[in-house]
C-alpha positions in Angstrom: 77.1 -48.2 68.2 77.4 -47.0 64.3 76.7 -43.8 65.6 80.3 -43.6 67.6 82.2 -40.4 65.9 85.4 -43.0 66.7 84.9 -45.8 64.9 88.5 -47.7 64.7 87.3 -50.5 67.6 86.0 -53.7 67.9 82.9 -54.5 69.9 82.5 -57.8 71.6 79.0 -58.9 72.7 79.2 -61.2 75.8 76.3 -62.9 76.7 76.1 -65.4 79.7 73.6 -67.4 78.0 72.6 -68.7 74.4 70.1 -66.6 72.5 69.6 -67.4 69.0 68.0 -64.3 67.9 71.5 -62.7 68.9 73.3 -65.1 67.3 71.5 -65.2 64.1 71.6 -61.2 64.1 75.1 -61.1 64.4 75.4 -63.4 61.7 73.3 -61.6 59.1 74.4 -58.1 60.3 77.8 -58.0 62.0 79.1 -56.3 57.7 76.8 -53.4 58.4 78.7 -52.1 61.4 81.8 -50.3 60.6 83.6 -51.8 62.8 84.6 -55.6 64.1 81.7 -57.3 65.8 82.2 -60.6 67.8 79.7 -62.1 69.4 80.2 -64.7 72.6 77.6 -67.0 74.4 77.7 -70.0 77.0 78.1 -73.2 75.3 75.4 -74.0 78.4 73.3 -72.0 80.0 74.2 -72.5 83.7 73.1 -69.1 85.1 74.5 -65.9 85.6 77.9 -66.2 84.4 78.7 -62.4 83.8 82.1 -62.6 84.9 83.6 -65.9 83.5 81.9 -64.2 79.8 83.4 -60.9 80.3 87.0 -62.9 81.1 86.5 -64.3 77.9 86.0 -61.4 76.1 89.1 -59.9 77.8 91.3 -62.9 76.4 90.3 -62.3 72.9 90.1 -58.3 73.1 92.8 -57.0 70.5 92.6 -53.3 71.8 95.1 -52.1 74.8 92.3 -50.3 76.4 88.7 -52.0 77.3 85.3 -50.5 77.6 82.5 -51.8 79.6 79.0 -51.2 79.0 76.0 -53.5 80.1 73.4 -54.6 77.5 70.8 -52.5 78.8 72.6 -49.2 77.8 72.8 -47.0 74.8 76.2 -45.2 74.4 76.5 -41.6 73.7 78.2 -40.9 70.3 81.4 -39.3 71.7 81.8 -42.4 74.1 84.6 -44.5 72.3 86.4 -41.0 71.7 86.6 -39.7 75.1 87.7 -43.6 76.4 90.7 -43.5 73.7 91.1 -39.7 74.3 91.6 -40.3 78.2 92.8 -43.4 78.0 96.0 -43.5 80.7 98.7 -45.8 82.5 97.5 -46.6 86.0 94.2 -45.5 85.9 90.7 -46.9 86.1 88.2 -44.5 84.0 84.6 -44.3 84.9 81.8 -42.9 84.1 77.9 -42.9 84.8 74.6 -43.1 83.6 71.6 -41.4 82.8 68.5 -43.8 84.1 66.1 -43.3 81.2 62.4 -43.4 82.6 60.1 -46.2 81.1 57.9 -44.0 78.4 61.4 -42.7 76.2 62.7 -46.6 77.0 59.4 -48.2 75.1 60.0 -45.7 72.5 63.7 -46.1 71.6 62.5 -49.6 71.8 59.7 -49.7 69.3 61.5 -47.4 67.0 64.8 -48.2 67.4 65.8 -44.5 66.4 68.2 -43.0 68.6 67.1 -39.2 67.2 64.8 -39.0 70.1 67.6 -39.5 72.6 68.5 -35.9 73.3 69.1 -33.5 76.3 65.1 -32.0 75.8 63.3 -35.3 75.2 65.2 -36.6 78.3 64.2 -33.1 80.5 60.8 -34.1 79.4 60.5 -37.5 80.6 60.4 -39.3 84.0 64.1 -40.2 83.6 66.5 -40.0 86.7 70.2 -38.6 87.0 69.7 -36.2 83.8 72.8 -34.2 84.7 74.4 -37.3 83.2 73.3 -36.7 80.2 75.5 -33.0 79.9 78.4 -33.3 77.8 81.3 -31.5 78.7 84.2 -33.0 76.9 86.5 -29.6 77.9 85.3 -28.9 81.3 84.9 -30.9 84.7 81.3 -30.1 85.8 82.2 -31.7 89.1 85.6 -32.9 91.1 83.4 -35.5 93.6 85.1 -39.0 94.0 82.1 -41.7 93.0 82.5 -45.8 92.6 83.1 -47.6 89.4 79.6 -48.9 88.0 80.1 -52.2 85.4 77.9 -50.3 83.2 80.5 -47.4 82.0 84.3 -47.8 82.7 87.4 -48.5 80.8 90.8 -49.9 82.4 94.1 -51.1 79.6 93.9 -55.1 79.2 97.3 -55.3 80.7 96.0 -54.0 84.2 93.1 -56.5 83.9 95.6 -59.2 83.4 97.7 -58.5 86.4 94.8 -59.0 88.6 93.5 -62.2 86.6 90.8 -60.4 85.3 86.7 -60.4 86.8 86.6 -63.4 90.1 84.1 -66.3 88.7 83.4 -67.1 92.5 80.4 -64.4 91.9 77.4 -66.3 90.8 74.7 -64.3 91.7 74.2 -60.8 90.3 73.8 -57.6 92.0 77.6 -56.8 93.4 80.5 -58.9 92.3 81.4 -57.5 88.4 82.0 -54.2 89.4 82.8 -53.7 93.5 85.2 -56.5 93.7 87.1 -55.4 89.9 87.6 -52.0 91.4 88.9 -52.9 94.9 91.4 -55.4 93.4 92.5 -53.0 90.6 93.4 -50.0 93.5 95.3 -52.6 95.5 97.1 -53.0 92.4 98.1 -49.8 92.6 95.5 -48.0 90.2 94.3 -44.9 90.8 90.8 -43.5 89.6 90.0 -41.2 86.9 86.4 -39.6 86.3 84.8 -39.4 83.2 81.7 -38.1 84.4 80.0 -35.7 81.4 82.4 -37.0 78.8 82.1 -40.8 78.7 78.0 -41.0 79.1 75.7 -44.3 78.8 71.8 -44.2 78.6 70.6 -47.2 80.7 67.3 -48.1 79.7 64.2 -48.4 82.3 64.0 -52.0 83.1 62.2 -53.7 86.6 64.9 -55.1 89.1 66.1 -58.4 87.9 68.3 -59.5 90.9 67.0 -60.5 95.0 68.3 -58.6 97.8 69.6 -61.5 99.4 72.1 -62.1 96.5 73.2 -58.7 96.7 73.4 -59.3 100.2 75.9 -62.7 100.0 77.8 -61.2 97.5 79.0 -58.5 99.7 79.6 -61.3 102.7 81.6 -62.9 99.8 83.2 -59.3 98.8 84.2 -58.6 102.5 86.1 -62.0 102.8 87.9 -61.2 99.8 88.6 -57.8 100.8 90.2 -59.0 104.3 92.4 -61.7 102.3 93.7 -59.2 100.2 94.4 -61.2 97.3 93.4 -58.5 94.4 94.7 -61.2 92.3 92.1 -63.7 92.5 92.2 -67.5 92.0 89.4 -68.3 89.7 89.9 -66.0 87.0 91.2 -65.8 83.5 93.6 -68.0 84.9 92.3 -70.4 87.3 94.7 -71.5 89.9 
């Protein structure tokens, strides 16, 4: 995240559990970055708790305008400035990701130098969705409508308010950070803005780390919310 060509933004790091190798880094690090790092963990580990960490971090986020990416991803350099560049009332921006295969993942990895993360290197390797990796900051390379992924989208803190933030009912990962935010943010009244080839994450090669049937009663859980239509859910920032 040094790399960013914007640089006026603060990065939280939300973990949902306690990892004192992140915690110490941050510690010893956090006045090399040139920007505000925070970092926030469980004060227990009960599980995956993505959601109630991210509706933390939304609490304490400063900015008017919040930018998701997961902690398996790499951001390209541009990515702060085209969020703050598109950055518009009543829209959810998103964007995608380039699936990095597992040799140029081990490398960034060992070396931890992101020189070899370019357009030819990526060509080269096994990686998937490499189209994602074009940047195009003046020019749409496509007008097809996709879904929000949790990994790469931005929305203004106000509009995550209104709908009381990510629902902490979702306790099993898979489906629940990302489907459920975006239906209850367009029953808001939201509309959807891409930022495909502008806004671009590298998601590193990683095995599957969730069970089908999770992803499964998440979506049972996702339809029942869905025919309730409360987009403003109960247990959120706010619970109640």
């Amino acid at each position: 995240m040094n790399q960013q060509s914007y640089t006026d933004f603060e990065a939280i790091i939300s973990e949902d559990n306690i990892d004192n190798e992140t915690i110490d880094f941050v510690k010893n690090h956090s006045n090399a970055y040139n920007y505000s790092l925070i970092h926030l963990h469980q004060l227990k580990d009960d599980g995956f708790r993505k959601n109630e960490m991210l509706n933390r971090s939304i609490s304490i986020a400063k900015g008017e305008c919040i930018a998701f990416i997961d902690g398996d991803c790499i951001p390209h350099k541009q990515f702060v400035k085209e969020y703050v560049k598109h950055t518009e009332p009543g829209h959810i921006l998103y964007g995608r990701r380039v699936m990095l295969g597992e040799k140029i993942s081990t490398h960034l990895l060992a070396t931890e130098n992101l020189k070899s993360l370019h357009l030819l290197n990526i060509l080269r390797s096994k990686s998937q969705l490499v189209k994602e990796a074009l940047y195009s900051p003046f020019i749409n390379l496509t007008f097809k409508k996709r879904g929000l992924l949790g990994c790469n989208w931005a929305v203004l803190k106000k509009d995550l308010i209104a709908v009381n933030g990510f629902d902490e009912d979702y306790i099993r990962p898979g489906v629940g950070e990302d489907v459920d935010i975006e239906w209850r943010l367009k029953a808001s009244g939201l509309k959807m803005k891409s930022m495909k080839n502008k806004a671009i994450v590298y998601h590193m090669y990683h095995e599957r780390s969730y069970s089908e049937d999770g992803v499964q009663f998440n979506y049972g859980l996702l339809k029942e919310k869905e025919k309730s239509n409360h987009f403003v859910c109960t247990n959120g920032i706010n619970k109640g």
